[in-house]
C-alpha positions in Angstrom: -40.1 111.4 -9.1 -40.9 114.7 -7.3 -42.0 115.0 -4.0 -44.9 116.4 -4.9 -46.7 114.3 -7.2 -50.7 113.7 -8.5 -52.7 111.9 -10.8 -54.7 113.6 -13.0 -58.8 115.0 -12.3 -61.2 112.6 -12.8 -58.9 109.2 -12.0 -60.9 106.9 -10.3 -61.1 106.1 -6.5 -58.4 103.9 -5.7 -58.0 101.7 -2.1 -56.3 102.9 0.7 -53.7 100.6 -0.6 -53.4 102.0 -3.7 -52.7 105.4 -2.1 -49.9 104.2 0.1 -48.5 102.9 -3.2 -48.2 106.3 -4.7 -47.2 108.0 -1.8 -44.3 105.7 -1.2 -43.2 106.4 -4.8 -40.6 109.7 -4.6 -37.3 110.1 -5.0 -35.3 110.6 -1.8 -31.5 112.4 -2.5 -29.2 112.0 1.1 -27.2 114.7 -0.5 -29.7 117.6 -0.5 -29.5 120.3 2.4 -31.8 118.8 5.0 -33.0 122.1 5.4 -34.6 121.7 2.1 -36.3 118.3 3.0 -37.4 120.1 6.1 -39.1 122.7 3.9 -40.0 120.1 1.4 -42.2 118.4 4.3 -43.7 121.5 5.3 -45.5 122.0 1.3 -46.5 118.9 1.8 -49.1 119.3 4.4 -50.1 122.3 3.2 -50.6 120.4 0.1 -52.7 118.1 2.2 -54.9 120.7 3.7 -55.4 122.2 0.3 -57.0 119.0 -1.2 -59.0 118.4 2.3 -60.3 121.8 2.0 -60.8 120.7 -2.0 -63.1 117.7 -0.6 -59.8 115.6 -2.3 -59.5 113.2 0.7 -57.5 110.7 -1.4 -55.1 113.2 -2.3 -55.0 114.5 1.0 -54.1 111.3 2.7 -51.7 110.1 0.1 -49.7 113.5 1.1 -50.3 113.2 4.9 -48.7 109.6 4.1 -45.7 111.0 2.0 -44.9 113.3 5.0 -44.9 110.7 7.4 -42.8 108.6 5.0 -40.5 111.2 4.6 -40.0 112.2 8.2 -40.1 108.6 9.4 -38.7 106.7 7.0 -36.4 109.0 4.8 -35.0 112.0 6.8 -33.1 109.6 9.9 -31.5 108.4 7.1 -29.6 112.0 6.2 -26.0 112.5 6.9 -27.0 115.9 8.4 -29.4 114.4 10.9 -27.6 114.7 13.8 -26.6 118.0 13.5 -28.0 120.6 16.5 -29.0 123.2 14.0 -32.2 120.8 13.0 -33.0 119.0 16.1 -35.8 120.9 16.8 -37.2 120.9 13.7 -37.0 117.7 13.2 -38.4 116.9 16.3 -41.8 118.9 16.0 -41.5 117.3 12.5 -42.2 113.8 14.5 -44.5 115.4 16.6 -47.1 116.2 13.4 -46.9 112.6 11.8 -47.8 111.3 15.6 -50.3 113.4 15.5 -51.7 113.1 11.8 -52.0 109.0 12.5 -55.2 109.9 13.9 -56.6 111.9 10.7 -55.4 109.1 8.7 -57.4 106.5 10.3 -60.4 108.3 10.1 -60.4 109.1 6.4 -59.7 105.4 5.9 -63.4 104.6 6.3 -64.8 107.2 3.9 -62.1 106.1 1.5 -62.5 102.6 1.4 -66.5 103.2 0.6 -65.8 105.8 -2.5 -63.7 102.8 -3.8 -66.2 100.4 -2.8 -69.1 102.5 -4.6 -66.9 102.4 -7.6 -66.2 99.2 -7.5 -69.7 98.3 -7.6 -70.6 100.3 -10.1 -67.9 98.9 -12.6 -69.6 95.9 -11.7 -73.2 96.8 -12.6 -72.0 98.4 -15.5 -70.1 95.5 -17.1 -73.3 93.6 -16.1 -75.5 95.9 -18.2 -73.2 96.0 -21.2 -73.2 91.9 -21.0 -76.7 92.1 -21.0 -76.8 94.0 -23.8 -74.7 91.9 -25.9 -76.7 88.9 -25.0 -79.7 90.4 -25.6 -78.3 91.5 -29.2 -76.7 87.9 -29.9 -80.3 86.4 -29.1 -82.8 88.9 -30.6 -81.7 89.1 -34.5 -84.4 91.3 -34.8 -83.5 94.1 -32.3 -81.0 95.8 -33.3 -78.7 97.7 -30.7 -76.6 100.3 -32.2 -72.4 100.4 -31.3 -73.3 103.5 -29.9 -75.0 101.9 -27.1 -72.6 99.8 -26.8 -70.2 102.2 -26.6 -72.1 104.2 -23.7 -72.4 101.1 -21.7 -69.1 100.3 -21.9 -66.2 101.5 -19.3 -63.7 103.4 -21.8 -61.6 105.1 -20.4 -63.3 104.0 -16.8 -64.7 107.3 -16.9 -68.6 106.2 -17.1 -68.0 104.5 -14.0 -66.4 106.7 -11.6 -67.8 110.3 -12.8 -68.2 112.2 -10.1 -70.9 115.5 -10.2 -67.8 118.1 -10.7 -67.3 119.3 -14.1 -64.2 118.5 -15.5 -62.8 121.1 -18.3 -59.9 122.4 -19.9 -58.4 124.7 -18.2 -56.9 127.0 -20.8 -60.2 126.7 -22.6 -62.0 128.2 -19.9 -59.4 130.7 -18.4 -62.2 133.2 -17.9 -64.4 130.7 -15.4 -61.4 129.5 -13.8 -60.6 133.2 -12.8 -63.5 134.0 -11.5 -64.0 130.8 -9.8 -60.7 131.4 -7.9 -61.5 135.1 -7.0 -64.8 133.6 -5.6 -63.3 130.7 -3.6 -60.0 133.4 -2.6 -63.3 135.6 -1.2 -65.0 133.0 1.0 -61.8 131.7 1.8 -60.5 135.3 3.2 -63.8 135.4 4.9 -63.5 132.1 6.7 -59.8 133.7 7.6 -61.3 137.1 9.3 -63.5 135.3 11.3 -60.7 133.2 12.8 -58.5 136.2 13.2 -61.7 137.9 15.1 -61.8 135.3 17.3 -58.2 136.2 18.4 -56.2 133.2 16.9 -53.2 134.1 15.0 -52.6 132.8 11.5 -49.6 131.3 12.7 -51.5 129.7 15.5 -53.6 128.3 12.8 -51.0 126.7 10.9 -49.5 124.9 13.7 -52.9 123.5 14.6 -53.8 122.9 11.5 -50.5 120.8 10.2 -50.7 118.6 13.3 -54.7 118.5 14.4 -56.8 115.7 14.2 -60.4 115.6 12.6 -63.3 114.8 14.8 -66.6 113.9 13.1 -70.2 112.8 14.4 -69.8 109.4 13.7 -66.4 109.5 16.0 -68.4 111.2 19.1 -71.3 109.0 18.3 -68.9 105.9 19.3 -67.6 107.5 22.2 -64.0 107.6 20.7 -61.2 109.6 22.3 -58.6 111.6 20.4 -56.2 110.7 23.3 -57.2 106.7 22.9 -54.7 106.8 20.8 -52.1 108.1 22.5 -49.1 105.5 22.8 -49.8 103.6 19.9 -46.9 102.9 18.0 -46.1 104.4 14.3 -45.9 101.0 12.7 -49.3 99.6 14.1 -51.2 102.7 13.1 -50.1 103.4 9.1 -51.4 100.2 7.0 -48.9 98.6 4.6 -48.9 97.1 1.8 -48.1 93.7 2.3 -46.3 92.5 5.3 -42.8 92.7 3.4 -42.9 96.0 2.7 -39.0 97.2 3.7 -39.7 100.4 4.7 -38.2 102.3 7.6 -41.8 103.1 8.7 -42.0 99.9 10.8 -39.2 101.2 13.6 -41.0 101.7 16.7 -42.4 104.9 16.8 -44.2 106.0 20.3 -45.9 109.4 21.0 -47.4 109.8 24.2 -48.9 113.8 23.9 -52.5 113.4 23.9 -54.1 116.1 21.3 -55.1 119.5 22.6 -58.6 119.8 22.6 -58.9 123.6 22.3 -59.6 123.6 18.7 -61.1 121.2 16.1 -59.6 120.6 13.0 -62.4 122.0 10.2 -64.4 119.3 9.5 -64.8 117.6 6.1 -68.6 116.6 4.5 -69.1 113.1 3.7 -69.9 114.3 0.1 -72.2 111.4 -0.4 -73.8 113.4 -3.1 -70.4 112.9 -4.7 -69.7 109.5 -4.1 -72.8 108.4 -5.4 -72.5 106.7 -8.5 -76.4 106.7 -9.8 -75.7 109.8 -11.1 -78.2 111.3 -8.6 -79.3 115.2 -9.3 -76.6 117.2 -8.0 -77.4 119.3 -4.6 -76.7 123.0 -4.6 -73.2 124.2 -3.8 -73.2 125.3 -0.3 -71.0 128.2 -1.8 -72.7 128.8 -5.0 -74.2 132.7 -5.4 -77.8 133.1 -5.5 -77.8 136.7 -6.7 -78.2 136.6 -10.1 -81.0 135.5 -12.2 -81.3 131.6 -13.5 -80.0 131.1 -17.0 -82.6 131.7 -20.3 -84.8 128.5 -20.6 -83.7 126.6 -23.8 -85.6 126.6 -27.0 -88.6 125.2 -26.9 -89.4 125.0 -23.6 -90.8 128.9 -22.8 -94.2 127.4 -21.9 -92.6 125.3 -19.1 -90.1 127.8 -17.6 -91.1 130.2 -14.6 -90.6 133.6 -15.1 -86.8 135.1 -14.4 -86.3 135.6 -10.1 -85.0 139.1 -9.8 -81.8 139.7 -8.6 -81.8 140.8 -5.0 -80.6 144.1 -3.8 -77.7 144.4 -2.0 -75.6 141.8 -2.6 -71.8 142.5 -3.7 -71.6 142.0 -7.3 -70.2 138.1 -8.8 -69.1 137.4 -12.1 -71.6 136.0 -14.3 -69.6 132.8 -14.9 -69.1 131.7 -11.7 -72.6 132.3 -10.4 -73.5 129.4 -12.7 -70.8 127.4 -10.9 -68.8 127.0 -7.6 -65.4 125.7 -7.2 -66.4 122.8 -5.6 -68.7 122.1 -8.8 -65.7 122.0 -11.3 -62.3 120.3 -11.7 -59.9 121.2 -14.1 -58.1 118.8 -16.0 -54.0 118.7 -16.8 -53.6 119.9 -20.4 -49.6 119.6 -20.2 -47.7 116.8 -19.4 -43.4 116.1 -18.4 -41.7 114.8 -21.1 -41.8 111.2 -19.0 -45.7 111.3 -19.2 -46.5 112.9 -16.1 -49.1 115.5 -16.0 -49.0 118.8 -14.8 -51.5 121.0 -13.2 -52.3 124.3 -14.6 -50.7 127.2 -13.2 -52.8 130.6 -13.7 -50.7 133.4 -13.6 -51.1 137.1 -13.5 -50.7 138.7 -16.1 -49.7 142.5 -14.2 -47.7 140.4 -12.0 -44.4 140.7 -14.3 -44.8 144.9 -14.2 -45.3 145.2 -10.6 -42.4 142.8 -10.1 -40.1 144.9 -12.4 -41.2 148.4 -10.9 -40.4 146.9 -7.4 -37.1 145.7 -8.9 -36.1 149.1 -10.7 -33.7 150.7 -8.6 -31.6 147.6 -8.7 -31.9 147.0 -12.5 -30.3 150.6 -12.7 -27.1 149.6 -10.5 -27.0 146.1 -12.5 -28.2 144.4 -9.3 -30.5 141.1 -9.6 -33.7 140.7 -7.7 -35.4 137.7 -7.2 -39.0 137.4 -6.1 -41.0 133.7 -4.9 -44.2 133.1 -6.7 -46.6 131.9 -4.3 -50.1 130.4 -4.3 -52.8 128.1 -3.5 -55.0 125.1 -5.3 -58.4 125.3 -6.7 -60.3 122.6 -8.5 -57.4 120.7 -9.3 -55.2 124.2 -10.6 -52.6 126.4 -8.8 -53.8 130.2 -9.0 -50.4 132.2 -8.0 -51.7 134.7 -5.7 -49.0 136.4 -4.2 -45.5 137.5 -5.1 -43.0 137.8 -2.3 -39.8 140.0 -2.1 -37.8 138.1 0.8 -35.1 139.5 2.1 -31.7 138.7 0.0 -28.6 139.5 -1.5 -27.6 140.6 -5.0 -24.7 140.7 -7.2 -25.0 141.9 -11.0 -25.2 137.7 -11.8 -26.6 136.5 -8.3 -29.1 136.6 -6.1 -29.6 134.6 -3.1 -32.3 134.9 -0.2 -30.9 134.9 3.5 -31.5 132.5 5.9 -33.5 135.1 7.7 -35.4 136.0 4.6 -36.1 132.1 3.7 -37.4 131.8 7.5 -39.6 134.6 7.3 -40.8 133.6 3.8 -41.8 129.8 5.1 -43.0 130.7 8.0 -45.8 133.4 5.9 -46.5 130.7 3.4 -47.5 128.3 6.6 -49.5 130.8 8.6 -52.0 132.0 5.1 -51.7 128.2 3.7 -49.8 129.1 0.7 -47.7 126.7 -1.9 -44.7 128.1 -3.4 -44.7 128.0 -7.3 -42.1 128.8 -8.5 -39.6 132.7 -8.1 -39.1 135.2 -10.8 -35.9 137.1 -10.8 -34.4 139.9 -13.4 -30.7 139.4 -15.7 -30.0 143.4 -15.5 -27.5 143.2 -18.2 -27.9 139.0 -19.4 -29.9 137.7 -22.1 -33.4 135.7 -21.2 -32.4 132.4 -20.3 -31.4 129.9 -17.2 -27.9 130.0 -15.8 -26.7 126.7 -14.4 -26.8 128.7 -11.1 -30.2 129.3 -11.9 -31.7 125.6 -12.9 -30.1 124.1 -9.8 -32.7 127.3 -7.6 -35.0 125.7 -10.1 -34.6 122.2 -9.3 -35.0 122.8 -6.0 -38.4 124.2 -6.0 -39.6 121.5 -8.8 -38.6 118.9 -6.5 -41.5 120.2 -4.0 -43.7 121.3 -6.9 -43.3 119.9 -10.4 -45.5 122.4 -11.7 -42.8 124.5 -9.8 -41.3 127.6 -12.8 -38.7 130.3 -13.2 -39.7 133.8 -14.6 -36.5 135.3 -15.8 -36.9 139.4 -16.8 -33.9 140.6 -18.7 -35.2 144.1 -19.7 -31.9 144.5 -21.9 -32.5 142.0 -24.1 -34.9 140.5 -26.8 -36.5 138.3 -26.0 -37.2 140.4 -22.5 -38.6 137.9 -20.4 -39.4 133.7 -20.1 -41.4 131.4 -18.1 -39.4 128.5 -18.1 -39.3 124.8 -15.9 -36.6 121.8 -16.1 -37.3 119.7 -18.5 -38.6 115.5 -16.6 -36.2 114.2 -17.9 -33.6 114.6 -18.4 -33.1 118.0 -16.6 -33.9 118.0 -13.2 -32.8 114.2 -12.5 -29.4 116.1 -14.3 -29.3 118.8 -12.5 -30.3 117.1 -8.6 -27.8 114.8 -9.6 -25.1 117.9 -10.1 -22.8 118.6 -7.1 -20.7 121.7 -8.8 -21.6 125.1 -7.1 -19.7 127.2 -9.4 -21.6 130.4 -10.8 -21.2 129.3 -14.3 -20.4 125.5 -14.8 -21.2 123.2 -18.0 -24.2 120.3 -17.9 -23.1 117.2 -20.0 -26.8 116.6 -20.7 -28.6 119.1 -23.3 -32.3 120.3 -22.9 -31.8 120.8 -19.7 -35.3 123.1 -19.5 -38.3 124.1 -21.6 -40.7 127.1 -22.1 -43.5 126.2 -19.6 -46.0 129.1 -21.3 -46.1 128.4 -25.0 -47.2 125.6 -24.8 -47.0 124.8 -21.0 -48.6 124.5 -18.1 -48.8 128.3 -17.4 -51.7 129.9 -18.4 -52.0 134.0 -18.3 -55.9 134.7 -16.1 -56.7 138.1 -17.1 -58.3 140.2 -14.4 -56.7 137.4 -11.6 -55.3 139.7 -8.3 -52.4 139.4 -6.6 -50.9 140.4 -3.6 -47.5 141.8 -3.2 -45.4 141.5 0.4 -42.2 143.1 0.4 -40.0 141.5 3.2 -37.3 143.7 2.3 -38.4 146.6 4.7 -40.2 144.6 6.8 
């Protein structure tokens, strides 16, 4: 299973234990570059800050847990370990689990009561449908219809546990979804200025961000210390399972560096308005534009409506869709799955990205040179927008291209410092057909293994078809393929289907009118 894993929108709550449970389930391969684990732990806490940001604390903890099972648990266990060349990574590695314990234990609380709430109303719900059904066997003269029945009933669980964001499909609604991202993109790149204004440095950010802990009311209100903490060992502070749970994560594991209090980590609402399962009226979205006029009244109802607000002057132009809604109103649902059953996110893609890609790869297309680019981007209600496309620094052959090690530095380090997820890479075949190369799925593979929405763009301008989103096939290809240890340019695959088209149909869905940004680390 890939590192990066979810369940799909809408899932109900589940316990703190629960979480663990899925975080701890990921395939772990000793024979990978440790530099790739390294990198692999990074996404992950992006990933984490992403859903935090998304008011997803369950998905945020279950990836703050992953990382510290990964570091912890998985990563002393790596031949390459002991080598200098990682030392210090790995150490600051340490450093962030130490320091997310504290994060961790605070989102406990809050998590336990959204489960809590939900468990109750499963409850009260299987209550009410009981008594229902009695009052149907006992009444022969009331008659309750099955569709009653049907509404009081749990199928699905999704009566229970609906929350007040919208869940939809997201290639039905590819329009919303796009101007829902340029709208959160906006506020978010607000939110980023004023940071930089106050003269902290993106990278600065990052570093704080990955290993800070969150400080709420409640917290200050009971006098706690982020330094209380400091000494407590790694095994006392995670919760388990059950007490024989095998898992390295019991070694002692001391850290003694009490936070730094010169910045708070952004602090998350309670969302009580979400967790409340009475189905409460919905409060206005804190990030929800006010500019445009409310919607028609329906049919009907004329009499009852006030007259239309005008618009007020002044204010920069939204799309109409996404006044009606905010991102934090609406989840998108999976509409794609693995071949073993697991979904996938949606990935909105571009649709200029290809051209701008091609033009900025045209002088090596002419001397039958490949260039590869990294597709990079961030989540939104539950979907990965790509927003920017990254030329790093590499090296190219007319069947080959392969980033350098200063070019996959510089390209990590940008993704951490403007909280990005890498989605995938796009690269051209200047004189090859459109398809994967062996060399190819195994740069594949290793992306999916962060990301299993993760895909290849291949652009082979000589040939018809002249270009193909494509992702490894779960299963059998990428187990195949991460289980391949031939490095040879062109070398056979016992297994067949190794990959798939990931656009039609797929996971990737073309936004018109989404932007991108384009960094060129080639001349930088």
């Amino acid at each position: 299973m890939a590192l990066s894993r979810h369940h799909t929108a809408g899932s109900a709550p589940m316990s703190v234990l629960e979480i663990i449970q899925q975080a701890e389930d990921f395939d772990f391969d000793p024979t990978r570059d440790l530099r790739s684990w390294l990198r692999a732990a990074r996404m992950l806490l992006t990933e984490a800050a992403l859903c935090e940001q998304d008011g997803n604390l369950q998905m945020a903890y279950l990836y703050l847990y992953r990382h510290a099972e990964l570091v912890v648990g998985k990563l002393p266990l790596h031949p390459q370990i002991k080598e200098p060349m990682f030392k210090a990574d790995f150490a600051s590695a340490r450093k962030i689990v130490a320091k997310n314990l504290m994060k961790l234990e605070q989102w406990k609380p809050r998590i336990t009561m959204e489960h809590q709430r939900y468990v109750k109303a499963v409850e009260r719900r299987n209550a009410e449908r009981q008594r229902v059904r009695d009052e149907r066997r006992d009444d022969e003269h009331e008659r309750i219809s099955s569709g009653d029945l049907h509404r009081l009933s749990l199928v699905g669980d999704e009566e229970a546990y609906q929350d007040l964001r919208e869940t939809l499909n997201a290639a039905d609604h590819r329009q919303l979804a796009v101007d829902l991202a340029r709208q959160e993109l906006r506020r978010r790149d607000v939110n980023r200025q004023s940071t930089r204004q106050a003269g902290i440095s993106p990278h600065t950010v990052a570093s704080r961000r990955q290993g800070m802990v969150l400080t709420t009311p409640d917290d200050e209100d009971q006098g706690g210390s982020r330094g209380q903490v400091a000494g407590s060992r790694y095994d006392e502070r995670l919760p388990r399972r059950d007490d024989r749970r095998p898992t390295e994560l019991r070694q002692d594991f001391t850290y003694g560096t009490p936070v730094s209090q010169s910045y708070q980590y952004p602090s998350v609402p309670h969302k009580e308005q979400r967790m409340s399962w009475d189905r409460s009226p919905a409060q206005p979205s804190r990030y929800t534009d006010n500019s445009a006029a409310p919607p028609l009244p329906a049919k009907g109802s004329f009499n009852e409506q006030l007259p239309p607000r005008p618009a007020k002057a002044g204010r920069p132009e939204v799309p109409a869709a996404a006044t009606q809604r905010s991102a934090a109103q609406v989840t998108f649902k999976p509409n794609a799955y693995t071949e073993g059953g697991t979904p996938l996110r949606t990935v909105f893609l571009p649709p200029t990205l290809r051209t701008t890609f091609l033009n900025l790869a045209h002088s090596n297309t002419l001397r039958n040179l490949e260039t590869c680019g990294i597709l990079c981007g961030t989540l939104i209600s539950n979907a990965l927008f790509i927003s920017h496309l990254i030329i790093p620094g590499q090296t190219s052959t007319s069947d080959t291209c392969d980033t350098t090690e200063e070019g996959d530095n510089a390209l990590f380090d940008y993704c951490d410092s403007n909280d990005l997820l890498v989605c995938g890479w796009i690269h051209t075949h200047p004189s090859q057909s459109c398809f994967l190369s062996s060399r190819d799925l195994h740069t594949s593979s290793g992306y999916q293994i962060m990301l299993p929405e993760a895909i290849a763009i291949v652009c082979a301008p000589r040939s018809n078809p002249d270009w193909g989103i494509f992702r490894l096939t779960d299963p059998p290809g990428l187990p195949a393929v991460l289980g391949c240890h031939q490095r040879g340019l062109f070398h056979p695959h016992d297994e067949s289907n190794l990959y798939t088209d990931a656009l039609r149909p797929g996971h990737v869905v073309e936004g018109p009118g989404l932007k991108f940004e384009t960094v060129d680390m080639r001349t930088m």
